[in-house]
Backbone as numpy.savetxt, mean C-alpha at the origin, in Angstrom:
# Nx Ny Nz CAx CAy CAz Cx Cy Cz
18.05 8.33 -9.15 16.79 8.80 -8.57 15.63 8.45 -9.51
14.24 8.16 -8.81 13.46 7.40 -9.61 12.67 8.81 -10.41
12.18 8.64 -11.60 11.69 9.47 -12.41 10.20 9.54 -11.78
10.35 10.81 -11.08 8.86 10.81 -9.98 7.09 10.88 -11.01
8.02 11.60 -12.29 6.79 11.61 -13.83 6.02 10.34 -13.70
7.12 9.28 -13.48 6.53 7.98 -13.97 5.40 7.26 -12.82
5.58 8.01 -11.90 4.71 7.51 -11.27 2.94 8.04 -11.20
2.86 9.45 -11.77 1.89 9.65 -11.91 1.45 9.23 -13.24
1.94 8.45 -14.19 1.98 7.93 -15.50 0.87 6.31 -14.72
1.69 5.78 -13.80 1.62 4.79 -12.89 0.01 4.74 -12.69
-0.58 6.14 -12.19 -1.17 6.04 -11.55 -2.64 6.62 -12.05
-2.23 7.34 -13.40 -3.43 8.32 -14.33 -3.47 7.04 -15.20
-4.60 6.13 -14.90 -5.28 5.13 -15.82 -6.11 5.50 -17.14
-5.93 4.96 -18.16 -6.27 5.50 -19.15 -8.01 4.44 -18.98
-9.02 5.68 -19.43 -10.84 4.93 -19.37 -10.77 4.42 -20.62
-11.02 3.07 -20.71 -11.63 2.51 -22.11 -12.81 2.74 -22.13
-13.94 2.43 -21.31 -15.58 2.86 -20.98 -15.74 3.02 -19.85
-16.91 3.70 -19.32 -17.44 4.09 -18.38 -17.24 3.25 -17.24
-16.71 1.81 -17.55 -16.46 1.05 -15.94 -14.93 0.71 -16.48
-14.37 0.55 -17.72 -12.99 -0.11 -17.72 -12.50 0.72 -17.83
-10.75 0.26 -17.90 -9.98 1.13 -17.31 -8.21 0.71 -17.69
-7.46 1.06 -18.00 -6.54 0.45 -18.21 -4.94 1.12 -17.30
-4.13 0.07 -16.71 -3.32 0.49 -16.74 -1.92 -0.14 -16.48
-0.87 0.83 -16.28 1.06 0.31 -17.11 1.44 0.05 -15.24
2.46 -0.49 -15.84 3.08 -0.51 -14.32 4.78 0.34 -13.87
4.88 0.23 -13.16 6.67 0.86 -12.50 7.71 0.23 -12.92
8.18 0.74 -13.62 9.72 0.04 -14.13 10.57 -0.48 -12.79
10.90 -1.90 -13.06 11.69 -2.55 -11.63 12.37 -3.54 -12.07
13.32 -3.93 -11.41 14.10 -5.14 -11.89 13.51 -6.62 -11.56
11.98 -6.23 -10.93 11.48 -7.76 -10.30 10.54 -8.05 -11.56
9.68 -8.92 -12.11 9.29 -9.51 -13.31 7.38 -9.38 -12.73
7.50 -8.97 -11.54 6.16 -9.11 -10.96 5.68 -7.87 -10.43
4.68 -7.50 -10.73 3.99 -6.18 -10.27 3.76 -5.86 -8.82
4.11 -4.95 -8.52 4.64 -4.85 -6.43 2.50 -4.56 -6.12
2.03 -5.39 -5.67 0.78 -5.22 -4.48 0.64 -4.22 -4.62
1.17 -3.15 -3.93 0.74 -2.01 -3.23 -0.15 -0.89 -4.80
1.20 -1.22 -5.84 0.89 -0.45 -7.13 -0.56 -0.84 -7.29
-1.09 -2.05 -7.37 -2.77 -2.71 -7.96 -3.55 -2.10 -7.30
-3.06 -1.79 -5.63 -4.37 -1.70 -4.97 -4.70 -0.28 -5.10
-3.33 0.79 -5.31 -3.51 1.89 -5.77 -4.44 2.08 -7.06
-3.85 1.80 -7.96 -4.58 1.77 -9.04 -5.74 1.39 -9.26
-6.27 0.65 -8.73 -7.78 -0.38 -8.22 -8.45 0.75 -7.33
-7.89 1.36 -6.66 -8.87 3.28 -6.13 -8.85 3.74 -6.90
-7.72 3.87 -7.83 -8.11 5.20 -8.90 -9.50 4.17 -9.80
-9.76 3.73 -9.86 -10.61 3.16 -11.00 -11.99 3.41 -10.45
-11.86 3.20 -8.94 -13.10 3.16 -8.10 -13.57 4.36 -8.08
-12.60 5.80 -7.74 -12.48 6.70 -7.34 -13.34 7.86 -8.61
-12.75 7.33 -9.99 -13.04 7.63 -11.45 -14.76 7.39 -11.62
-15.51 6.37 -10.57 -16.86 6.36 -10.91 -17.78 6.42 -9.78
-17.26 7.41 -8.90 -18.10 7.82 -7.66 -18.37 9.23 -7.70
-19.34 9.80 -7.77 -19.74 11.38 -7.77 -19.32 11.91 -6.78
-19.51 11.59 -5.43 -18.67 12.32 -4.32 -18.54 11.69 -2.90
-17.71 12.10 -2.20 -17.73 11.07 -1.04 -15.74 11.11 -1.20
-15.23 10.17 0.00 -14.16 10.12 -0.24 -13.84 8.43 0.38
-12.92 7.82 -0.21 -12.67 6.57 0.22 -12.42 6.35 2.13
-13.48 5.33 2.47 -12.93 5.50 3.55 -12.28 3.97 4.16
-12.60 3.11 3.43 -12.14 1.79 3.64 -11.81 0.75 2.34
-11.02 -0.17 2.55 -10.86 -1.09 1.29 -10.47 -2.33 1.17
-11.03 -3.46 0.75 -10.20 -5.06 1.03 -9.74 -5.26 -0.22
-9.01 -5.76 -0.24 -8.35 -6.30 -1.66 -7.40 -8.17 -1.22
-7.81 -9.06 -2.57 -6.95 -10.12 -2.33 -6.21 -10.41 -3.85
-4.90 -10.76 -3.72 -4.03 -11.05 -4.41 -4.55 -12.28 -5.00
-4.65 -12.68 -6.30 -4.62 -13.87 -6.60 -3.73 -14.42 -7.30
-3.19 -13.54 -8.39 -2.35 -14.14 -9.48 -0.80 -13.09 -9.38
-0.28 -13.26 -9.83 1.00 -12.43 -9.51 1.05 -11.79 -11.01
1.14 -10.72 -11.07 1.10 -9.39 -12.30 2.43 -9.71 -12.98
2.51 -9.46 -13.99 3.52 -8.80 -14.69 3.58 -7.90 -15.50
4.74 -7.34 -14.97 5.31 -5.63 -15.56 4.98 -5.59 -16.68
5.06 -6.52 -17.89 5.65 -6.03 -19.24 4.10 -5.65 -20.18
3.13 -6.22 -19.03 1.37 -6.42 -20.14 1.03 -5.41 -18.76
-0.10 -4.46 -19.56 -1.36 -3.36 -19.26 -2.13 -4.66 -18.53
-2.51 -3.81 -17.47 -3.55 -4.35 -16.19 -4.96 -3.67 -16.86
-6.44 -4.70 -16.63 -7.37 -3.90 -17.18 -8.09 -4.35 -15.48
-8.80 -3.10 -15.51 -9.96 -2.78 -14.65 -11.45 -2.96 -14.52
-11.98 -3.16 -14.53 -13.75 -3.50 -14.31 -13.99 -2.70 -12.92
-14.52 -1.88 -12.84 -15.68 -1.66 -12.12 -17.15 -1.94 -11.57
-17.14 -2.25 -10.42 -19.19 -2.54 -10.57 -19.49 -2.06 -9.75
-20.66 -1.29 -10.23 -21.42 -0.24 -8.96 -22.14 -1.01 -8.06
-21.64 -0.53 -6.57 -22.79 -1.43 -5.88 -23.69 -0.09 -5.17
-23.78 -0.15 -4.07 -24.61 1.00 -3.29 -24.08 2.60 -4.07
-25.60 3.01 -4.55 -25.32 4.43 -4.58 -26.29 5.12 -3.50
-25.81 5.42 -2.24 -26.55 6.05 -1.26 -26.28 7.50 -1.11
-27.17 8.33 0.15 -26.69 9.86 -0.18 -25.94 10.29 0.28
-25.18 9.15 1.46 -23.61 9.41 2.10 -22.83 8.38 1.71
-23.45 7.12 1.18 -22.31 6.37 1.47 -22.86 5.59 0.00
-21.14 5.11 -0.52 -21.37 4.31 -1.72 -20.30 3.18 -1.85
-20.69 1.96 -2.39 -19.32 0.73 -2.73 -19.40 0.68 -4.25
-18.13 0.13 -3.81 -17.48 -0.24 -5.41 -16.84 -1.60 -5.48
-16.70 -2.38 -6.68 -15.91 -3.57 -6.45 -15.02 -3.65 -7.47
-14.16 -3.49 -7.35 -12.65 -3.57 -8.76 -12.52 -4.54 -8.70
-12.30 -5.29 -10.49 -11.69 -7.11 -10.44 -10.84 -6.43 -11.41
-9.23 -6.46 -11.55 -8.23 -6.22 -11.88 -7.78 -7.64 -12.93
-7.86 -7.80 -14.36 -7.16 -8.43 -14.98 -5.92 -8.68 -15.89
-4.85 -9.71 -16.38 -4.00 -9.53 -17.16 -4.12 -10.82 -17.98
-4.06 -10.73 -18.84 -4.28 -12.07 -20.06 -5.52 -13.00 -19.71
-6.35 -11.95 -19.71 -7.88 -12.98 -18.84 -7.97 -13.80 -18.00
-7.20 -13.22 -17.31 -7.48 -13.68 -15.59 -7.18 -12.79 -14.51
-7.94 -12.59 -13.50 -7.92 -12.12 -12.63 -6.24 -12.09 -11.57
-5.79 -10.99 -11.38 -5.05 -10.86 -10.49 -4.96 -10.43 -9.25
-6.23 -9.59 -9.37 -6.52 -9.03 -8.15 -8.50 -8.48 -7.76
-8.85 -8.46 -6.44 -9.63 -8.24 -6.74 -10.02 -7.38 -5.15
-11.05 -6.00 -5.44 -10.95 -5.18 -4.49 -12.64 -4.88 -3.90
-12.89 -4.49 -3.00 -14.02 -3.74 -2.83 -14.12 -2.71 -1.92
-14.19 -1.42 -2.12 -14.09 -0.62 -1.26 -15.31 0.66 -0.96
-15.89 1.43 -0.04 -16.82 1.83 0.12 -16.27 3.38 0.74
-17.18 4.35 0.10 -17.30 5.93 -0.37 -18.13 6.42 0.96
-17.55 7.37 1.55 -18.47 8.30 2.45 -18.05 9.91 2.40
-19.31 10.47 2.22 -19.63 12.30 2.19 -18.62 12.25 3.71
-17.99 12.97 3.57 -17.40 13.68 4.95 -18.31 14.52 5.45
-18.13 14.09 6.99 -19.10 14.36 7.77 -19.12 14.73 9.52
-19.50 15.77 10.59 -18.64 16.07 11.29 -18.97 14.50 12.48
-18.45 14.40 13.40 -18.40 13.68 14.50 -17.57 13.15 15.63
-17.47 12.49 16.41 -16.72 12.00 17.48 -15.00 12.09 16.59
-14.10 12.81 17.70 -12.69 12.29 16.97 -11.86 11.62 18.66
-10.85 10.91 18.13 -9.90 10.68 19.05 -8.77 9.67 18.32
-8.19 9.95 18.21 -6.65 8.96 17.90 -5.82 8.72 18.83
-4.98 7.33 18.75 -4.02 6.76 19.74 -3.08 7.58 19.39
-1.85 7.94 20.13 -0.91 8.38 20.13 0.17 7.86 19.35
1.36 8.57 18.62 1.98 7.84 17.80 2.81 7.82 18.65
3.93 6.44 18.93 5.12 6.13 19.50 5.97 6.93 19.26
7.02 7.02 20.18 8.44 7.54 19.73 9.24 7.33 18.70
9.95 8.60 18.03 10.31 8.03 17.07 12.04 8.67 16.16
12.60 8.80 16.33 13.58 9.75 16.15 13.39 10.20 14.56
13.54 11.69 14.43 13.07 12.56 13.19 13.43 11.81 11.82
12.83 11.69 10.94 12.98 11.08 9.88 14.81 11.90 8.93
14.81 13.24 9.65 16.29 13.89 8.46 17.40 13.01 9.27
16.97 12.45 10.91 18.21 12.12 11.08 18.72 10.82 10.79
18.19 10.14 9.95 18.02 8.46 9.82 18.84 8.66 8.10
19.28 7.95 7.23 19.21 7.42 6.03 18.83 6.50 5.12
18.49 6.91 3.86 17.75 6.38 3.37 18.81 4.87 2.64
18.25 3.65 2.68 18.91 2.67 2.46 19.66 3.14 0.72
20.87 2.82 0.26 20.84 3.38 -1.06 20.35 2.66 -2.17
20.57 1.58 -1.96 20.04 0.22 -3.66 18.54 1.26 -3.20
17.56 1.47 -2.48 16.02 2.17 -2.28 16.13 3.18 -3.39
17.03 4.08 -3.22 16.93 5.58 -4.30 16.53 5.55 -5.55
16.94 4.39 -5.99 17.02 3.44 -7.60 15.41 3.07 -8.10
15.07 2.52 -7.02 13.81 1.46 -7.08 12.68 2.07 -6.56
12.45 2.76 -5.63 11.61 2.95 -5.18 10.86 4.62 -5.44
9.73 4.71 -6.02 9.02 6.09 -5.78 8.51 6.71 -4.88
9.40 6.16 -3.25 8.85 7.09 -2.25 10.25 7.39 -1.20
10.59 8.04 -0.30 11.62 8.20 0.47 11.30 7.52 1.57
12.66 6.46 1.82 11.64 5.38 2.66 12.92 5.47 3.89
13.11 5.42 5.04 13.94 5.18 6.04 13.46 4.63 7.41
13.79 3.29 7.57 14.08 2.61 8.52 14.63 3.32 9.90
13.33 3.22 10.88 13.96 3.78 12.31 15.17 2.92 12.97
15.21 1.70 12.84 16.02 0.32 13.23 16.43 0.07 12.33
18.15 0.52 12.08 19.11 -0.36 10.83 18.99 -1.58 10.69
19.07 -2.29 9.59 18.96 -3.59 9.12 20.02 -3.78 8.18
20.25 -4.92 7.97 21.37 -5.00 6.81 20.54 -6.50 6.11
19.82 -6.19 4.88 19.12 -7.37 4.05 19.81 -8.46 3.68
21.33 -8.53 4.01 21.74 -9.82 3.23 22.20 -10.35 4.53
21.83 -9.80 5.69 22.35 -10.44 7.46 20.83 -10.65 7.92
20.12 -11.37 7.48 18.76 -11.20 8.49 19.06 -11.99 9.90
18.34 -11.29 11.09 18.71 -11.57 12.43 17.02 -11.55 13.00
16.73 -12.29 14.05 15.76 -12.54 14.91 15.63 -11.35 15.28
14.73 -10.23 15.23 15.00 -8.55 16.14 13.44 -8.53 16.66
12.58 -9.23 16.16 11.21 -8.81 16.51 9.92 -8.53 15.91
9.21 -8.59 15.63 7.74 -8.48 15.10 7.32 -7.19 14.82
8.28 -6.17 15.19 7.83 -5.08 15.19 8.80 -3.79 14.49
8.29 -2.84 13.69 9.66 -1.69 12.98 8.72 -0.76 12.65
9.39 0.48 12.38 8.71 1.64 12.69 9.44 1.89 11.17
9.15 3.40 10.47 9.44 3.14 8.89 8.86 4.59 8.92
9.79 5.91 8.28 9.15 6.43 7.97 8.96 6.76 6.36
7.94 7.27 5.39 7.98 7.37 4.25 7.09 8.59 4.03
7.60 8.90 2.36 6.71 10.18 2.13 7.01 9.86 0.45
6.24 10.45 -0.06 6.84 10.58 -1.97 7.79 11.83 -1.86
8.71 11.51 -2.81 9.69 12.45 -3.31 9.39 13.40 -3.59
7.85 13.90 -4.21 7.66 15.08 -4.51 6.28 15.33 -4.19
5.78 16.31 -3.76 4.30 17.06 -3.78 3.62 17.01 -4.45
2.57 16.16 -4.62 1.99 16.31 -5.85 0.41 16.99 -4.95
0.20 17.79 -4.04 -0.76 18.48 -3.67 -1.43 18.11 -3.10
-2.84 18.74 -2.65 -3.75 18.41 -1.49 -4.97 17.39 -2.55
-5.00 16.93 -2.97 -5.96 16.63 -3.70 -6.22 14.89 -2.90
-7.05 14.86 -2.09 -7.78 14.01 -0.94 -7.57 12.34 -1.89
-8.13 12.42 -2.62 -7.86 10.91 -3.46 -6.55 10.08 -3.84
-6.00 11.49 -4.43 -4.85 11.71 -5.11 -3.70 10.86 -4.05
-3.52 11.47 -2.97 -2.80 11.21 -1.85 -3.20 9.78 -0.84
-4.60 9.45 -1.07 -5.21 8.33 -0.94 -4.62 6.93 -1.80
-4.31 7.00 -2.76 -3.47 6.50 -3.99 -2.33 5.90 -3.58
-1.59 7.59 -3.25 -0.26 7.21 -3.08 0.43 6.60 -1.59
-0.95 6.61 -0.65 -0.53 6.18 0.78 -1.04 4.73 0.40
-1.84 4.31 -0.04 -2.42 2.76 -0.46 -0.86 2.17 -1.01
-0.71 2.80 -2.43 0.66 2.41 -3.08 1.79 2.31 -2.20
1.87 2.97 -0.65 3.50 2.37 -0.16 2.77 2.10 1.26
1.97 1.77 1.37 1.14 1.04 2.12 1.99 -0.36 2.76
1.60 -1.40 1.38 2.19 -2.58 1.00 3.86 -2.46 1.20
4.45 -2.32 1.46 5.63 -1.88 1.57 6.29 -2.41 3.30
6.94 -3.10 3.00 7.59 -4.14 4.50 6.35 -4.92 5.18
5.17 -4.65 5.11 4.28 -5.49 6.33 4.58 -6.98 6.47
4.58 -7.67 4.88 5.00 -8.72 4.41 6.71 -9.43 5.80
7.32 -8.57 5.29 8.81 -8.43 6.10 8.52 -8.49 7.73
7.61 -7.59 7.98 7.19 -7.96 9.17 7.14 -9.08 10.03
6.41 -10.11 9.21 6.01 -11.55 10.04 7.33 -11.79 9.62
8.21 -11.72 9.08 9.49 -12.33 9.30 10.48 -12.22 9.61
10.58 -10.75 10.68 11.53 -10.20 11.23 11.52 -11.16 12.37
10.32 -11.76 13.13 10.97 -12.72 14.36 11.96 -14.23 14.81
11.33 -14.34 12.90 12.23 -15.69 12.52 13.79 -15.72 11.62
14.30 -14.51 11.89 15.33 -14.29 11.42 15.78 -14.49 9.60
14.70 -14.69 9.12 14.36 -14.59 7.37 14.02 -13.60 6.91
14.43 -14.00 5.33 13.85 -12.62 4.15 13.48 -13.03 3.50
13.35 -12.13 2.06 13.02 -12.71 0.94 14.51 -13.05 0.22
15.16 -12.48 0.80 16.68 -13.21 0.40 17.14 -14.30 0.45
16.36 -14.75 1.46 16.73 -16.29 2.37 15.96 -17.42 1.51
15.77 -18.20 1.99 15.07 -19.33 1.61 13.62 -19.54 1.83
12.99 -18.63 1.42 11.22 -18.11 1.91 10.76 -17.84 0.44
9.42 -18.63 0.56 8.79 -17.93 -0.29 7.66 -16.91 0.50
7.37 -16.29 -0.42 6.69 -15.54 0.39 5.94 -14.76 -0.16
4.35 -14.34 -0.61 3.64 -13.50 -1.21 2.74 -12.81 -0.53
2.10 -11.97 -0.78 1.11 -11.33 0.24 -0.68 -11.79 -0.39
-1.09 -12.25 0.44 -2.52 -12.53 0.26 -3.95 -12.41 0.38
-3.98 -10.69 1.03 -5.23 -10.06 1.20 -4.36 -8.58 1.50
-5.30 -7.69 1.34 -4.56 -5.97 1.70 -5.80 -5.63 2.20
-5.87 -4.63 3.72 -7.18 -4.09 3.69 -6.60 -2.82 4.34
-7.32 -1.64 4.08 -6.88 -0.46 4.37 -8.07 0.56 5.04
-8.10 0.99 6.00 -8.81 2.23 6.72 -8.20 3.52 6.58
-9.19 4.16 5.55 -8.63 5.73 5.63 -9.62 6.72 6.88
-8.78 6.85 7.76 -9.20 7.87 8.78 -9.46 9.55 8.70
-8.64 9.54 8.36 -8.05 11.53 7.87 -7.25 11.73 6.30
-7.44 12.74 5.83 -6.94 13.30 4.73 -5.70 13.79 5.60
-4.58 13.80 4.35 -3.40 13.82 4.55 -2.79 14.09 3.08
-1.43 14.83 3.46 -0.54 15.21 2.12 0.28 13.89 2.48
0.88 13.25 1.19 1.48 11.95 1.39 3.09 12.25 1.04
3.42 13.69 0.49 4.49 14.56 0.25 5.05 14.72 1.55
4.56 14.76 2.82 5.53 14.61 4.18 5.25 13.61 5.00
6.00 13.61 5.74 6.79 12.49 6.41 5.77 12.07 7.18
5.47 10.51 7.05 4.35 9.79 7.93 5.28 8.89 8.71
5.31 8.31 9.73 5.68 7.17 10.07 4.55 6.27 10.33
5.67 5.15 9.78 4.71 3.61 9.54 4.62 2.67 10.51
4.25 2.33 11.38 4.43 1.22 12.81 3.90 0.37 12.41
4.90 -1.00 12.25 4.13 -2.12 11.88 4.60 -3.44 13.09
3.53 -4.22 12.74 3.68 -5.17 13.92 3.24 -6.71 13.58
3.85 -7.79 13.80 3.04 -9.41 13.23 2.31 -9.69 14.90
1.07 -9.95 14.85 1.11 -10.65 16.32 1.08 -11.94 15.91
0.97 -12.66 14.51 1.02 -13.96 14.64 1.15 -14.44 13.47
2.27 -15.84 13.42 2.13 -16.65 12.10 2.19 -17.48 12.92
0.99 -18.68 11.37 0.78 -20.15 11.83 0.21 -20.49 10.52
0.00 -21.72 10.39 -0.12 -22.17 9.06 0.62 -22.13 7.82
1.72 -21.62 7.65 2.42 -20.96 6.64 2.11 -19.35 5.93
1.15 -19.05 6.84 0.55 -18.07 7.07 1.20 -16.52 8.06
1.48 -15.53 7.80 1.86 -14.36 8.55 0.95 -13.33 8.52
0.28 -13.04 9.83 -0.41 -11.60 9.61 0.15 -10.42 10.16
0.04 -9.45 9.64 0.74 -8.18 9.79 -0.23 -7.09 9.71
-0.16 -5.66 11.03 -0.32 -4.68 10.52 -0.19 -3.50 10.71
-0.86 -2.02 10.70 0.53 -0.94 10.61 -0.28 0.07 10.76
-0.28 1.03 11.35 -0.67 2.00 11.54 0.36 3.56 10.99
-0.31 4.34 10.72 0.31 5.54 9.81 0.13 7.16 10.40
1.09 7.34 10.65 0.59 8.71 11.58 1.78 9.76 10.53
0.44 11.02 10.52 1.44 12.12 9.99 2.53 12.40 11.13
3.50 13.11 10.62 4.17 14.13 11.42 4.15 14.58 12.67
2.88 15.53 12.73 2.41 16.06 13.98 1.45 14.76 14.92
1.87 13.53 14.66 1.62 12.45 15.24 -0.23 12.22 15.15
-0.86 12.41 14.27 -2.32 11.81 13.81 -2.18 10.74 13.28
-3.12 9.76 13.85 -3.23 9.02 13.08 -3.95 9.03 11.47
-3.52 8.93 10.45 -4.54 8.81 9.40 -4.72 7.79 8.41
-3.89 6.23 8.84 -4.84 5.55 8.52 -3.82 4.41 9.23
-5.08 2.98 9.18 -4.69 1.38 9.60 -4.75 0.74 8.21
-4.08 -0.83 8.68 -3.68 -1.57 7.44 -3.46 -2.95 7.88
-4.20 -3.75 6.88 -3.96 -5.28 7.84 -3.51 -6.13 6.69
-2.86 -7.14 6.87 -2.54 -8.20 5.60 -2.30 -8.83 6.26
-1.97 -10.64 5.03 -1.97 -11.72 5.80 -1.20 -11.65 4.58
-0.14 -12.96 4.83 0.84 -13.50 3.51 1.33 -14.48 3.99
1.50 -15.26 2.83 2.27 -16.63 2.67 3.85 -16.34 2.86
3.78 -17.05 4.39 5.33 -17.40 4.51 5.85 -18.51 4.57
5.97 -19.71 3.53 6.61 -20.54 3.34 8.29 -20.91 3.15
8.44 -21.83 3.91 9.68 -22.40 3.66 10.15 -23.12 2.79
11.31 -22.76 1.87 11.83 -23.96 0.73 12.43 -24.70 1.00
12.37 -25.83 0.90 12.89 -27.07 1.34 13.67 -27.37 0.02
């Protein structure tokens, strides 16, 4: 079971100055820093120099591929400080160069129009299991509505439902949980565009992810069970786009998610 400490270690960036920022990554057996962790961490940095407001949107693009073993540094730059609404732009570096780079924009909560789509059917997350090599690796409880077996990939469809939550509570704290839904965010969309072509990352694919953008709708505890609906409507170019919608429990939506990634073939 993953040491749940380490993830708020993960995720409490240490301030060098008032815009930098430093931070470690998740112990894993892959040599490359997982997406989802940067873009998390790339809010907390944002999040660290906004007076008030709460994240309500975010783009981020992958450029360089991270590694685990070197501290990620942060930059901040203030853009709009308005009296509801504010941006930020994170450029994420490792050995002086850019790996990632984000911009995301702050709004005062505020009352108005609501309505959300309905979440699909979905059978209860206790009655499903959790894949086991997952328990090891991963800092969130992740279970697949549609069994899969990763070393059999099969043609099934463009589309999988996923539910996830973190292992432990770490409270209502609106950002906090903002963090940790960004951080497993990234998590299968990638897989997505390649559930129709019967490939993995096991297979003979390369495959990276190449933009993340995220809509936060509603505050949410990220400690219970969301399900994840994700969907490709299209690859072309060597190109896959994917994206996913997130509904608590009691079926709200509280947030969307779009990416595009490189799905190349090795020849």
């Amino acid at each position: 079971m993953p040491d749940t400490d380490q993830l708020m270690e993960v995720l409490n960036l240490e301030q060098m100055e008032a815009n930098r920022f430093s931070g470690s990554s998740w112990p894993s057996a892959s040599p490359r820093i997982f997406g989802g962790q940067v873009v998390a961490q790339a809010l907390r940095a944002a999040y660290a120099t906004v007076a008030a407001g709460l994240c309500h949107s975010l783009q981020g693009y992958f450029i360089r591929p991270g590694e685990r073993t070197n501290p990620v540094l942060f930059e901040v730059e203030r853009g709009r400080e308005g009296k509801t609404f504010a941006t930020r732009r994170v450029i994420a570096t490792q050995n002086s160069a850019q790996i990632f780079n984000m911009t995301c924009s702050f709004h005062v909560p505020e009352d108005g129009f609501e309505h959300s789509i309905p979440m699909p059917d979905a059978p209860p997350p206790e009655s499903l299991s959790e894949i086991a090599a997952w328990r090891d690796e991963l800092p969130f409880d992740i279970r697949h509505v549609e069994p899969f077996d990763p070393s059999k990939p099969s043609s099934v469809g463009a589309q999988q439902k996923v539910w996830m939550r973190t292992r432990r509570d770490y409270g209502e704290d609106v950002a906090l949980n903002q963090a940790l839904l960004a951080y497993a965010s990234d998590y299968f969309l990638l897989p997505a565009a390649l559930r129709s072509h019967g490939v993995n990352f096991l297979t003979d694919v390369h495959a990276a992810s190449l933009d993340h953008i995220l809509w936060f709708h509603r505050p949410t505890n990220f400690s219970r069970w969301h399900l994840y609906v994700q969907d490709s409507p299209s690859a072309s170019g060597a190109r896959g786009f994917s994206r996913g919608a997130l509904y608590r429990e009691d079926g709200v939506l509280v947030a969307s998610v779009a990416q595009e990634g490189l799905i190349r073939r090795r020849y």
